[in-house]
PAVEX-479941 format. One line per 2 residues: number of its first residue (from 0); for each residue y, z, x of C-alpha. Coordinates in Angstrom, 2 decimals. Layout:
NUM) Y/Z/X  ...
This chain:
0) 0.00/0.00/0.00  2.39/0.73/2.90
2) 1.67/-2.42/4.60  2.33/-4.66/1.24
4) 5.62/-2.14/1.06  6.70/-3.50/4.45
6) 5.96/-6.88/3.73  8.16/-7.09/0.66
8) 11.19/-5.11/2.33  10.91/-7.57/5.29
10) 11.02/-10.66/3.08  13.96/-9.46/0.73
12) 15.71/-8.50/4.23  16.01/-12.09/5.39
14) 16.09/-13.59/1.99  18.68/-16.88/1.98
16) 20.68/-16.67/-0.82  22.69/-19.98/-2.32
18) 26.10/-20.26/-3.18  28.72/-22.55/-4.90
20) 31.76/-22.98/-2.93  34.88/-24.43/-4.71
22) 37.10/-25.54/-2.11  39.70/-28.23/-1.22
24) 40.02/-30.53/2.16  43.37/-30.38/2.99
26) 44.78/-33.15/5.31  44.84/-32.02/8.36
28) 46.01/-35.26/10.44  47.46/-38.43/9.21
30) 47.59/-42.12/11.01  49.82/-44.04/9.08
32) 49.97/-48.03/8.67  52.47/-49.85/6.90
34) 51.14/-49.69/3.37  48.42/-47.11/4.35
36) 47.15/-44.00/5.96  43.79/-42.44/7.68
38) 43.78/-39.49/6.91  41.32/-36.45/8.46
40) 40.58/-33.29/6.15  39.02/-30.27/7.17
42) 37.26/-27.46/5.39  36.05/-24.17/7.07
44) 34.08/-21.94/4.86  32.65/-18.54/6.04
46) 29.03/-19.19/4.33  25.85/-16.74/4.53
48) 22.82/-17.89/5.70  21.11/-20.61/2.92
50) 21.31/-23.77/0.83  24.58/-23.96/-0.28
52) 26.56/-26.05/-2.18  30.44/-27.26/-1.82
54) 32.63/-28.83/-4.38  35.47/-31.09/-3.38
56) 38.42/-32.65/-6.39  38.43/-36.23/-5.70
58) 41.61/-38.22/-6.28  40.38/-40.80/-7.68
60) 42.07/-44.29/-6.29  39.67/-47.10/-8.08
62) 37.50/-47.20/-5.30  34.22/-44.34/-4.68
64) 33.00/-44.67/-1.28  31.20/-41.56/0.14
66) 32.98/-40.24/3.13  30.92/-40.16/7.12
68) 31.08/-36.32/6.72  30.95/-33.83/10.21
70) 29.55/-30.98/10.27  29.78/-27.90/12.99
72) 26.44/-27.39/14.54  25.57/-24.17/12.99
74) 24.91/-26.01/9.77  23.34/-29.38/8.42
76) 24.34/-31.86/5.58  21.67/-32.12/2.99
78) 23.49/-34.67/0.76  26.44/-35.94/-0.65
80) 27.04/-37.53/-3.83  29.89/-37.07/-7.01
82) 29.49/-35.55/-9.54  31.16/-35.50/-12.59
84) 31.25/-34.20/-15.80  31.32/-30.62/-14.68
86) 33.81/-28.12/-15.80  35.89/-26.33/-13.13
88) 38.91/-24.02/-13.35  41.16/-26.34/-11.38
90) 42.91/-22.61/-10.00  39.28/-22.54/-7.84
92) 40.70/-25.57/-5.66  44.31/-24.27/-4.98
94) 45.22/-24.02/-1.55  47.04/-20.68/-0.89
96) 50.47/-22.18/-0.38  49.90/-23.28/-4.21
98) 48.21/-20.12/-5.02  51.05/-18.05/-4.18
100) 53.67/-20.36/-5.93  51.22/-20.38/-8.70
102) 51.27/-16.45/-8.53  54.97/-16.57/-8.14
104) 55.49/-18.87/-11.02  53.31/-16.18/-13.67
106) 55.24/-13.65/-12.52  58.46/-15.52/-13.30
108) 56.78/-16.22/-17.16  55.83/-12.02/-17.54
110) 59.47/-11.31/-16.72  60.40/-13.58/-19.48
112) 57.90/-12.22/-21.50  59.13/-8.94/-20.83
114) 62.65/-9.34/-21.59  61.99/-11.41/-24.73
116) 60.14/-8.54/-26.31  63.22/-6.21/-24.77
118) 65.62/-8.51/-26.44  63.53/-8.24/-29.64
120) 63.29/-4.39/-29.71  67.29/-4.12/-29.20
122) 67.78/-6.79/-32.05  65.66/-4.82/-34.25
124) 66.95/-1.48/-33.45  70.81/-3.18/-33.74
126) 69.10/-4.37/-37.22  68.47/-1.15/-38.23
128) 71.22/0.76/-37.49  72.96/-2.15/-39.82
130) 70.82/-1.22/-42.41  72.05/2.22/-42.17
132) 75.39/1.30/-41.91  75.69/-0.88/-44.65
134) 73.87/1.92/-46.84  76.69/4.06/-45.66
136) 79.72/1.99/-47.11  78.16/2.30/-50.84
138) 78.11/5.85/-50.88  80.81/6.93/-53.91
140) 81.79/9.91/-55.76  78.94/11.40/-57.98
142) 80.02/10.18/-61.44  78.07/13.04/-63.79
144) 79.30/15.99/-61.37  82.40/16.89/-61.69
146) 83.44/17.51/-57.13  86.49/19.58/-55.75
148) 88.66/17.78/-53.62  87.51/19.56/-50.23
150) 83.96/18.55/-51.14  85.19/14.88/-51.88
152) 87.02/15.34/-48.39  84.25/16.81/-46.31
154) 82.09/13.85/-47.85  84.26/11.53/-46.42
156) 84.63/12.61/-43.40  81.05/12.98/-43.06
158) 80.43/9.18/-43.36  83.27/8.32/-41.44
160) 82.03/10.16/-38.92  78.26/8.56/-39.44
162) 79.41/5.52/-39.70  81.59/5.12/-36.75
164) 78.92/6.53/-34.72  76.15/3.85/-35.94
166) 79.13/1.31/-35.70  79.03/2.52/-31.64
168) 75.64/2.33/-31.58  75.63/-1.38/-32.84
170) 78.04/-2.41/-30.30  76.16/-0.83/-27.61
172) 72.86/-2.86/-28.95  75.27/-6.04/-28.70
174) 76.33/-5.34/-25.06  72.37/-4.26/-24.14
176) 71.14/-7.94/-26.16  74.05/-9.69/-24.11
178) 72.45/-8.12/-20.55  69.61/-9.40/-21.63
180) 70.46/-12.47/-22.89  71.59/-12.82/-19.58
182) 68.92/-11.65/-17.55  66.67/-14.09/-19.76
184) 68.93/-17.17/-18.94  68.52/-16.21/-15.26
186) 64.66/-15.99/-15.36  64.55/-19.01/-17.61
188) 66.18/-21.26/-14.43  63.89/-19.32/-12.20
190) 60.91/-20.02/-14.28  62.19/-23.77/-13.96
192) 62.90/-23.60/-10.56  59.69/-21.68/-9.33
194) 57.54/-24.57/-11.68  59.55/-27.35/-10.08
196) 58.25/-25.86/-6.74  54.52/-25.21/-7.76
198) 54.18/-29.24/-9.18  56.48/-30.10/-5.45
200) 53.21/-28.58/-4.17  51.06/-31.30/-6.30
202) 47.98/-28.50/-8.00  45.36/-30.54/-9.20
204) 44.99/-30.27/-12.96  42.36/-32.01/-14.55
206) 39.49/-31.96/-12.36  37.41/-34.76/-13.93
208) 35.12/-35.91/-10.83  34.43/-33.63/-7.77
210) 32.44/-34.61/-4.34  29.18/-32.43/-3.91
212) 28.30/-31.37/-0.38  24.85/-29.59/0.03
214) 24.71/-27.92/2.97  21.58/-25.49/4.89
216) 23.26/-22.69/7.32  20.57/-21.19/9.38
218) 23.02/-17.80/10.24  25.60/-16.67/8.07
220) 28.99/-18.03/9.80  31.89/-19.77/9.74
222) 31.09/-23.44/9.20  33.56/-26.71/9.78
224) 33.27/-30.17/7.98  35.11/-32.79/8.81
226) 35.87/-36.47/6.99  38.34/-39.26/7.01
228) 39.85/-40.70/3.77  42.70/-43.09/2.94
230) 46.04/-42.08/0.94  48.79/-44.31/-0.06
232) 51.67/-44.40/2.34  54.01/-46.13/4.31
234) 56.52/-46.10/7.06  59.08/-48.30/8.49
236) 62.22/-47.83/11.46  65.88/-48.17/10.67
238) 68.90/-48.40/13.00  72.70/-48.01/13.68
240) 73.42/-50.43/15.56  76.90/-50.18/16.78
242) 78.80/-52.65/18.93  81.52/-50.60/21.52
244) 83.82/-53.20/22.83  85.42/-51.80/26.21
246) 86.17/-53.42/29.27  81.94/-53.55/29.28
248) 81.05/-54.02/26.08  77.48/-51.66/25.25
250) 75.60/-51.92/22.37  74.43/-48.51/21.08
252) 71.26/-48.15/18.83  70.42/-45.45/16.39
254) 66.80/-45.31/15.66  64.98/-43.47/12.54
256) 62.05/-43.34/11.79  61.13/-43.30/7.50
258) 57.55/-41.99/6.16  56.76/-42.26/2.80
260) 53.39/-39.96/0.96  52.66/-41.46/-2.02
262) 49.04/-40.00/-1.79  49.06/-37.76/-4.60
264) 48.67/-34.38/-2.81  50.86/-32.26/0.39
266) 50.32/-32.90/3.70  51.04/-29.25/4.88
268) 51.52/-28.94/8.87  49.52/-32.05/9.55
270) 49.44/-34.11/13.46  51.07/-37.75/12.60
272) 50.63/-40.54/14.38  52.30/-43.94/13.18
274) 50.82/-47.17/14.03  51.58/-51.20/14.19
276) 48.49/-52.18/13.23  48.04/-54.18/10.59
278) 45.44/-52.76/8.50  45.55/-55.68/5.48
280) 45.31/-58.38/7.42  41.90/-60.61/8.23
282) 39.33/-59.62/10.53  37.29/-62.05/10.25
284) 37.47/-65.69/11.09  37.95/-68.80/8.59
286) 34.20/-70.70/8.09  33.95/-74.41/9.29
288) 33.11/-76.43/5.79  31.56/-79.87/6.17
290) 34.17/-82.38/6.05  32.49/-85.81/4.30
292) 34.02/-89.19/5.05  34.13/-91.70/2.51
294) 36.09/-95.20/1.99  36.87/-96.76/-1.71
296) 38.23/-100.66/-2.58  42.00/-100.94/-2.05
298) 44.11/-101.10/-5.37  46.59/-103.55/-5.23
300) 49.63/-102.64/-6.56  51.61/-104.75/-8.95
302) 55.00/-106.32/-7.64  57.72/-104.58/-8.51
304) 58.95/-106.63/-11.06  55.68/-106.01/-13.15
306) 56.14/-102.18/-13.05  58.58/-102.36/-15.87
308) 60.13/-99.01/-17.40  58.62/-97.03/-14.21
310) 61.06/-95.21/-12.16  60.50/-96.57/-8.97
312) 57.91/-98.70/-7.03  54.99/-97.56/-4.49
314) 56.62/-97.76/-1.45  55.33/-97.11/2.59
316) 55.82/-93.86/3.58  59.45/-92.79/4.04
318) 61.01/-93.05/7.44  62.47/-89.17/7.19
320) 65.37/-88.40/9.49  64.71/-84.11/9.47
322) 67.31/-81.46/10.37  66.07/-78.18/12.19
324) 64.68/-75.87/10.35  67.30/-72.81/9.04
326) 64.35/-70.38/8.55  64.14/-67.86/11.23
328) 60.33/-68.03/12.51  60.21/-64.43/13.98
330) 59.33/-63.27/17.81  55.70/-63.86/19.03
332) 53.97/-60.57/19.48  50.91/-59.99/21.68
334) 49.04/-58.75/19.24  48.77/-55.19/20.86
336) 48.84/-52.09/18.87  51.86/-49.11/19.17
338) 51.39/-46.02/18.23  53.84/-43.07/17.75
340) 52.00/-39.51/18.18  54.54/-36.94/16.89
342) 54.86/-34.07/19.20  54.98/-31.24/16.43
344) 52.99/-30.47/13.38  54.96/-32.05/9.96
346) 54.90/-31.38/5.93  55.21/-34.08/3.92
348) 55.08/-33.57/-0.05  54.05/-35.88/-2.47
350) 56.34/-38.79/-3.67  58.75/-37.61/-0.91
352) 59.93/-38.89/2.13  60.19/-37.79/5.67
354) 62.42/-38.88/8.65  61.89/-38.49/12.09
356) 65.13/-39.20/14.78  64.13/-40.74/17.96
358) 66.47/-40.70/20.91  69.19/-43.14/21.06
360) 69.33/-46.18/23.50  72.10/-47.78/25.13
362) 72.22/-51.38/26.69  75.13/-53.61/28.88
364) 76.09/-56.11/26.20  78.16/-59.77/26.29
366) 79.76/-60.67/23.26  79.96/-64.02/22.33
368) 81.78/-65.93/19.71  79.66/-67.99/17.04
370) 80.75/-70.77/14.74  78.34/-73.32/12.75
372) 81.06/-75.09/10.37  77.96/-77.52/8.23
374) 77.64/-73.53/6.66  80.39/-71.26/7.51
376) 84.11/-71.06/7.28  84.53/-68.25/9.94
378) 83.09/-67.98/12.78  81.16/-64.50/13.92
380) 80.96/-62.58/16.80  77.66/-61.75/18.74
382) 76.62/-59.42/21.13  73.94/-60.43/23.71
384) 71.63/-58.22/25.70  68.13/-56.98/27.36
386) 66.33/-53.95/26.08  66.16/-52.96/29.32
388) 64.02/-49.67/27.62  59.95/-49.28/28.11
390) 60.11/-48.68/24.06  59.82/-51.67/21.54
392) 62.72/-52.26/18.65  60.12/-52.94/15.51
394) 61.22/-54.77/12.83  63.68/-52.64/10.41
396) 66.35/-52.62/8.02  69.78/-52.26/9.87
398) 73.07/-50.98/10.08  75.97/-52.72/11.98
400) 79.01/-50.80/13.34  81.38/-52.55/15.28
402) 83.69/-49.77/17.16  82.00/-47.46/14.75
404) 83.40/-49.05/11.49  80.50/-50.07/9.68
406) 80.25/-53.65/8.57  77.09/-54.86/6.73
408) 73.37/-54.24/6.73  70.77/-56.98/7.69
410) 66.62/-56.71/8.86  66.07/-57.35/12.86
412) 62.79/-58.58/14.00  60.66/-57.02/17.14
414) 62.66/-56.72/20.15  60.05/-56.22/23.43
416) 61.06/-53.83/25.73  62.84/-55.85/28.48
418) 63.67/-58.99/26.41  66.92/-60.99/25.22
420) 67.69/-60.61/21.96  71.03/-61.14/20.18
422) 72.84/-59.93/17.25  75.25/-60.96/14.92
424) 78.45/-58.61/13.82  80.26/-59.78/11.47
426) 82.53/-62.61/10.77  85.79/-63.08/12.65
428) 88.34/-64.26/9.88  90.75/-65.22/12.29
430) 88.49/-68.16/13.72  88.82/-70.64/10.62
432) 85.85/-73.24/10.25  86.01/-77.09/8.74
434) 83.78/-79.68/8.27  85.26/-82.96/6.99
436) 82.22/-85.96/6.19  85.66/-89.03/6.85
438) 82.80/-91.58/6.73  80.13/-92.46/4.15
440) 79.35/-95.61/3.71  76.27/-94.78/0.74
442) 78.15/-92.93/-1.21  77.86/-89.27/-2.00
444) 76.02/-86.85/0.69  72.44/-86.94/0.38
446) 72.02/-90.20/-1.66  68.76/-92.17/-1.06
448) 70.18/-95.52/0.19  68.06/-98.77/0.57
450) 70.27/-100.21/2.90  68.69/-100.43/6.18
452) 72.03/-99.30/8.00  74.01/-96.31/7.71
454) 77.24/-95.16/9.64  78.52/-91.79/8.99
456) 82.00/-90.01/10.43  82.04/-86.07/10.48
458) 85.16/-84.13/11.78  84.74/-80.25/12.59
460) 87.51/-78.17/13.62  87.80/-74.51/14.78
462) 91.12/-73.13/14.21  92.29/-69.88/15.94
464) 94.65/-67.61/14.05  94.26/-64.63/16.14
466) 96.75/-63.34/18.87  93.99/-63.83/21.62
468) 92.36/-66.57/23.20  88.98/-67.08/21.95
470) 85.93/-68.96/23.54  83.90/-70.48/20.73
472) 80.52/-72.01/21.08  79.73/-74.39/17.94
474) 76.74/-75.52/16.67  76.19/-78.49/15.03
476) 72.58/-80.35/14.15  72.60/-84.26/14.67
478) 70.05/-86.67/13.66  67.33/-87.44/15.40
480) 64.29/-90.06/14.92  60.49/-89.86/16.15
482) 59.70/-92.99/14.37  60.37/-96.22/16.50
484) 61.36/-98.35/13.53  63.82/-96.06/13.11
486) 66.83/-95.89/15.52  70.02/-93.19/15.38
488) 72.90/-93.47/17.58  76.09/-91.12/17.67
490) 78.75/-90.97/19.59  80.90/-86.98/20.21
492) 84.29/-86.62/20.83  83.94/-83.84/23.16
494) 80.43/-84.42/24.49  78.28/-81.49/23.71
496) 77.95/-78.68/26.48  74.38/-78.71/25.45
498) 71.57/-80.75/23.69  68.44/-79.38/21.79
500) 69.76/-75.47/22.21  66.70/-73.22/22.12
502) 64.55/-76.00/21.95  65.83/-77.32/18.35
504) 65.77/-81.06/18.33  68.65/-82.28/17.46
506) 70.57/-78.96/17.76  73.51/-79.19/19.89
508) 76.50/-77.00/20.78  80.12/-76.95/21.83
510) 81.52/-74.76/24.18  85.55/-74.82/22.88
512) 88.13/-72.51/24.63  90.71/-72.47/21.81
514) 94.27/-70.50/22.55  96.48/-68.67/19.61
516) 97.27/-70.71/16.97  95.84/-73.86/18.65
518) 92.75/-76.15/16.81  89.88/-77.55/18.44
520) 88.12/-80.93/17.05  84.59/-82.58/17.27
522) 84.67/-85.89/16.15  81.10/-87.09/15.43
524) 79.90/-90.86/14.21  76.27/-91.60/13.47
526) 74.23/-94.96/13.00  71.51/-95.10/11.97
528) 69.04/-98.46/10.88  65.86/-98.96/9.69
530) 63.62/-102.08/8.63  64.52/-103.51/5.30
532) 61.28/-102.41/2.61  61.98/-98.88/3.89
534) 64.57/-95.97/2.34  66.05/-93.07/4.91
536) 66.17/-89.65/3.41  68.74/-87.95/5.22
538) 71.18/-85.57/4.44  74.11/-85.33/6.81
């Protein structure tokens, strides 16, 4: 019997015993993308030894994938799967900073409690005394008796005396209900305010679909699981740029950085690290489809005199005459991925943003003046120079100072660290722009001629109203042919300073030194001829 005895106390001794754990996995670190973030979430439990079991709210984004879960080495993962369906007080998954505004916020709602059923006691006591009061004022002269006058007098003094003290008694319940009053107003904004800050802290509320973790623990410890998820974020840069024009002109750069959580829940004291890479786009290669070769019986066409009411006749291709393009391509990147690792720890709430101030940079700048008459009537100043910093400029939205008076906003594009770049600030109303078509010999700009020659005159003219001389370089694109049945000729009165700028066919430019008050011309003429059966789309 003693021996069974010792058997049984040994077993119940190192008897496992399973447990539900209701917990959340708070972010702990967060790499964010443009549009998205990785985010790692940690949950340390302090479990006994045995099969337990670990409940997780899932916020639910469309997509279920089962998160690559690590675990600490005291412990091993059983399974994982979601369950749903399962009721659970969503105040088991608060994390203590929503716990305690939770706490905070009840408190708030007793004190309003309280005071309401203060305010309610006073009222009816104040109610009361009214009663009493009122009772007092019909109190006459007994009509079947017949009363001396001192009796008549003492009676009236009594209830004067009654009912001014009842009528002090009221007023004190009126100042008391107007404390209170008071006092409730006061905890009503706190109520509002402390809710405000418990649904800043973003509780869960409806907990309609929860991830189940089993989990063994051979010794009862602490134990540490680890998993990476994906939240809805963003960030982007933004600048000040501001031009300083001394005797060396500098061009000084404000840099923020903007972070957006849009991931339903807080990132409390979380690592951040902000990346380039561009999580949306392709990584995998287009296929090669079969590409089948096959020939049909020409179609003659009818002569154009048999096409009747049609618009116009089949014709061989166009000979196009094509301007450079006006769209801005963007830099070439090497494809390489930055990364910003914050130094400190950050919070981040939900549906809130976050900005981070990175040190200023300075550069040498040369301004230069700007003028492109075919689109502008002023010309605009510039400001030239090399990030001569080891840090990239990203692409951003930016601010433009010149001499710290702020002028207009516009997006830059990636600036490598020790590249060109330049910038545009503002116009420069002074320097007047005109373009003047003197020639047309087809009519109207940009009508489709059939003529198989075209001449074309085109006068600009830069006119400077300031007090200073100005050096203005003007841009103009001329026509240019890669067809040999097509030829263009033009003559310029000055001769550009420089053909094809930036490698822009057809793009050339003007350097024009233009003194106060004085205007500069460029006189252009074009021909241009083509074989007859062909039309020239052209716009000058």
């Amino acid at each position: 019997m003693r021996f069974f005895l010792a058997v049984i106390l040994a077993s119940l001794s190192s008897t496992a015993f399973a447990e539900d754990f209701y917990t959340t996995a708070p972010v702990v670190a967060a790499t964010v993308y443009a549009d998205l973030a990785r985010v790692k979430r940690r949950i340390t439990i302090d479990a006994p030894a045995g099969d337990h079991q670990i409940f997780l709210p899932v916020i639910f984004d469309g997509i279920l994938i089962v998160p690559r879960i690590e675990i600490s080495q005291n412990a091993m993962i059983n399974d994982v799967n979601f369950v749903e369906n399962r009721s659970a007080n969503s105040r088991l998954f608060f994390s203590p900073l929503q716990e305690k505004s939770w706490e905070n916020l009840e408190s708030v709602k007793d004190e309003i409690e309280a005071l309401q059923d203060k305010i309610a006691l006073a009222k009816s006591a104040m109610d009361a005394r009214e009663t009493r009061r009122k009772f007092l004022s019909k109190i006459s002269p007994p009509t079947d008796v017949i009363a001396s006058v001192d009796d008549l007098s003492k009676m009236a003094v009594l209830v004067e005396e009654q009912t001014a003290a009842i009528s002090l008694e009221i007023d004190q319940d009126r100042r008391e209900i107007r404390v209170l009053e008071n006092e409730l107003d006061d905890a009503t904004q706190k109520r509002d305010a402390a809710k405000r800050e418990f649904e800043r802290l973003s509780p869960p509320e409806d907990i309609e679909m929860m991830l189940g973790i089993s989990v063994s623990v051979a010794s009862a410890s602490p134990i540490i699981l680890e998993f990476d998820s994906f939240a809805k974020a963003s960030w982007e840069m933004s600048y000040e740029f501001d031009l300083i024009e001394r005797d060396t002109p500098r061009v000084r750069v404000g840099r923020r950085i903007f972070v957006g959580n849009y991931s339903g829940e807080v990132w409390s004291d979380v690592d951040l690290t902000l990346s380039t890479l561009e999580v949306e786009t392709s990584i995998s290669p287009y296929s090669a489809y079969s590409r089948k070769a096959s020939i049909a019986p020409i179609v003659e066409e009818p002569p154009e005199s048999e096409l009747g009411s049609m618009e116009a006749p089949m014709m061989a291709a166009a000979v196009m005459v094509e301007e450079a393009s006006s769209s801005f391509a963007g830099a070439e990147f090497d494809g390489s991925v930055i990364e910003y690792i914050h130094p400190t720890k950050v919070s981040i709430f939900d549906e809130e943003a976050w900005f981070l101030t990175l040190p200023p940079l300075s550069f040498d700048a040369e301004t230069l003046i700007h003028a492109v008459p075919r689109s502008d009537d002023t010309a605009f100043l510039m400001a030239r120079f090399i990030n001569s910093s080891a840090e990239i400029l990203l692409p951003g939205l930016a601010n433009f100072y010149r001499n710290g008076i702020f002028i207009g906003r516009e997006e830059i594009d990636t600036v490598p660290a020790r590249s060109e770049a330049t910038l545009a600030f503002g116009p420069i109303r002074g320097l007047r722009l005109s373009r003047v078509l003197e020639r047309n010999n087809t009519g109207d700009t940009g009508f489709i001629s059939k003529s198989n020659t075209r001449n074309q005159s085109v006068r600009l003219t830069v006119e400077n109203l300031t007090t200073q001389p100005q050096n203005v370089r003007t841009f103009y694109a001329l026509p240019y042919s890669e067809q040999d049945d097509l030829n263009v000729a033009y003559k310029s009165t000055p001769a550009p300073d420089e053909m094809d700028v930036d490698d822009k066919r057809g793009v050339n430019a003007w350097d024009l030194e233009i003194q106060p008050g004085e205007t500069k011309e460029i006189a252009l003429d074009f021909s241009l001829d083509w074989p007859e059966g062909w039309k020239l789309s052209w716009r000058p």
